[in-house]
Wavefront OBJ file of the C-alpha trace (Angstrom):
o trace
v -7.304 11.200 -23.536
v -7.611 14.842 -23.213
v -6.439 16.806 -26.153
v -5.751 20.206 -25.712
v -5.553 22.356 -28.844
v -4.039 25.849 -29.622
v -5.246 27.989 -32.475
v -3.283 29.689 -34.283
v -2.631 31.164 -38.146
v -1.864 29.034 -40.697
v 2.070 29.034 -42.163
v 3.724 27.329 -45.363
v 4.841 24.238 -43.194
v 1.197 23.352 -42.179
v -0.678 23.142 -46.366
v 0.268 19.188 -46.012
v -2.088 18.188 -43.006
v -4.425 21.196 -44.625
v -4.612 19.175 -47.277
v -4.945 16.006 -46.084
v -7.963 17.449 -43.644
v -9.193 18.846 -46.929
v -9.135 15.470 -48.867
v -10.694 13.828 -45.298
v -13.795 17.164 -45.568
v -13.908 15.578 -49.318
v -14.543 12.299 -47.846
v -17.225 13.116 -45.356
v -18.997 15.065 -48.020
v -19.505 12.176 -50.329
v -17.583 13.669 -52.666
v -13.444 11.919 -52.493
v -12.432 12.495 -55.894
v -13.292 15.756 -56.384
v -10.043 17.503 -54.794
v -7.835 18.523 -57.407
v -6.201 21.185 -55.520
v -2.629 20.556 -55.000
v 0.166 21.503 -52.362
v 1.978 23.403 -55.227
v -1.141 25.662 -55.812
v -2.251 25.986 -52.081
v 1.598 27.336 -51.773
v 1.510 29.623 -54.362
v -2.350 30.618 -53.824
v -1.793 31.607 -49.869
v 1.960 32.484 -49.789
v 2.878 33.357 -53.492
v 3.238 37.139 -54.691
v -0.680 37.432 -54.383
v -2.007 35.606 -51.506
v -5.869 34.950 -52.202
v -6.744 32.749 -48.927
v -5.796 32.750 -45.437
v -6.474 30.153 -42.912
v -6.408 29.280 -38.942
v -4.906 26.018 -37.625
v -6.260 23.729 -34.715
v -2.822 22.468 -33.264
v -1.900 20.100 -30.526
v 1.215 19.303 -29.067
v -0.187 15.327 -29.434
v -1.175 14.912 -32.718
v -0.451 18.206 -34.293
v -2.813 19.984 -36.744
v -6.403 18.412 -35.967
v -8.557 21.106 -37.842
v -8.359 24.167 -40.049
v -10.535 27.107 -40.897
v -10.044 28.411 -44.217
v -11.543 31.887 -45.535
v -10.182 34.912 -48.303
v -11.972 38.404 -48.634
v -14.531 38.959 -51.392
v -16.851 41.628 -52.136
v -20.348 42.426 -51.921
v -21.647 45.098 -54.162
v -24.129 46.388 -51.258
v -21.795 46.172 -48.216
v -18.515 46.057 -49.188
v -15.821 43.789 -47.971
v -16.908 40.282 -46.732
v -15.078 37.337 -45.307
v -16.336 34.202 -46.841
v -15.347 31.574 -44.971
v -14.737 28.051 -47.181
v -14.329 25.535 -44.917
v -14.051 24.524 -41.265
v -12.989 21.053 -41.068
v -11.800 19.088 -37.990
v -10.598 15.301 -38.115
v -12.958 13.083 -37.731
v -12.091 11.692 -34.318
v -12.010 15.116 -32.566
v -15.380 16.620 -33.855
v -17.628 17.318 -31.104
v -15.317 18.890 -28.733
v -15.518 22.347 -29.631
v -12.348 22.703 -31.427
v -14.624 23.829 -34.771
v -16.112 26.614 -32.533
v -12.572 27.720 -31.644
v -11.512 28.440 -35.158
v -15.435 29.787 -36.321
v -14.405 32.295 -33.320
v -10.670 33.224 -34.790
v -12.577 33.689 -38.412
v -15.122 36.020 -36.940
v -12.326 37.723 -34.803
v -10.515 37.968 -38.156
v -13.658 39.692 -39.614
v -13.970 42.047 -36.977
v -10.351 43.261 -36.984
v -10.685 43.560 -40.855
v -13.666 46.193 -39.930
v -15.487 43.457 -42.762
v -18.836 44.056 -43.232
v -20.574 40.914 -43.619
v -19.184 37.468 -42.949
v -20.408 34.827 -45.001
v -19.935 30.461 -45.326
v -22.186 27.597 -47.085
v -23.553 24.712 -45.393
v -25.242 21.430 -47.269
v -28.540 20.906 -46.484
v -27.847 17.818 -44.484
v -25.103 18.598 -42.436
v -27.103 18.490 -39.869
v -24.324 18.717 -36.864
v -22.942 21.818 -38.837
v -26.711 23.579 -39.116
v -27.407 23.289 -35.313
v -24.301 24.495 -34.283
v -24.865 28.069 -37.031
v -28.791 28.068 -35.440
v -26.952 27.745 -32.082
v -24.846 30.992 -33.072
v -27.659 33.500 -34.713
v -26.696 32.535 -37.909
v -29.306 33.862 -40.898
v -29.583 30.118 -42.827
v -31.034 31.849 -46.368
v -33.286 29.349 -48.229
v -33.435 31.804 -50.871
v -30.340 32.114 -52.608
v -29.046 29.297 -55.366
v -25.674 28.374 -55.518
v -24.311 28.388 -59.185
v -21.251 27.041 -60.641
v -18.916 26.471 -63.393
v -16.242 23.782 -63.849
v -12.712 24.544 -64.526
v -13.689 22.990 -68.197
v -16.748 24.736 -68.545
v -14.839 27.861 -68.213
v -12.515 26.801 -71.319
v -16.140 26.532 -72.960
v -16.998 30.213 -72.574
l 1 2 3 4 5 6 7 8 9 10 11 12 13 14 15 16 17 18 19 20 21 22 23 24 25 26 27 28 29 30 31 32 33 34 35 36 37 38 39 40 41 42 43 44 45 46 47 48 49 50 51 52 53 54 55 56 57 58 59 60 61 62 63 64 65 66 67 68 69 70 71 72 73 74 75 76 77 78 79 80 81 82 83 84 85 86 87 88 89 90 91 92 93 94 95 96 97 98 99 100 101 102 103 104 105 106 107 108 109 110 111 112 113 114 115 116 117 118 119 120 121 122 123 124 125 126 127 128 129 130 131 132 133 134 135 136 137 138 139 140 141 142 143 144 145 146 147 148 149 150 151 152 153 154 155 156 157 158
């Protein structure tokens, strides 16, 4: 069965399936009981008095929301605004048919209406489907940078 998608941005009535493709991401990453994030904050965190994230939604008449491309603005002290993109993520049984190209494209048409001035994403180092298709692209994949962290309770430690 052919499944034709639409894309299209992201509203209040779409956060469950967002978060249910983010819990399935979670999943795939090895890592299923590390979402804490909750429909009440994604509400209030993209539609509340100060939205912080925006997002695109893969949607098909058939099976509805099938991926979602999730990104907010942050700041680079030597170029300015940037786009980071968090996460692409399209359900398992539809990967491979170019439906996470069609929302990398709405991000990066995003950026370029924003007049952003670097667009920016993480990929693990053995997501190897993922790398290919960012070599495929142009993508710079920088080796040289170290991604650094604190928890939510190391945060109460500081």
């Amino acid at each position: 069965m052919s499944l034709t998608v639409s894309i299209r941005k992201g509203t209040p009535t779409d956060l469950a399936a967002v978060h249910a493709l983010i819990v399935e991401l979670a999943v795939y990453e090895k890592a299923p009981n590390e979402v804490t994030n909750t429909l009440e904050d994604m509400q209030r965190d993209g539609f509340g008095e100060q939205p912080i994230f925006e997002f695109y939604v893969a949607d098909s008449e058939e099976e509805g929301i099938v991926g979602i491309a999730l990104y907010y603005t942050a700041y680079s002290t030597w170029k300015g605004k940037m786009l980071f993109l968090e996460d692409i993520v399209v359900t398992e049984r539809h990967r491979r048919k170019g439906i996470g190209r069609l929302l990398f494209t709405a991000v990066v048409e995003a950026a370029k209406a924003g007049k952003y001035k670097r667009m920016k994403w993480q990929v693990l180092d053995w997501n190897e489907p993922a790398i290919n298709f960012y070599r495929s692209i142009g993508a710079n994949l920088d080796g040289e940078w170290i991604n650094c962290n604190l928890s939510e309770e190391q945060l109460l430690q500081h």
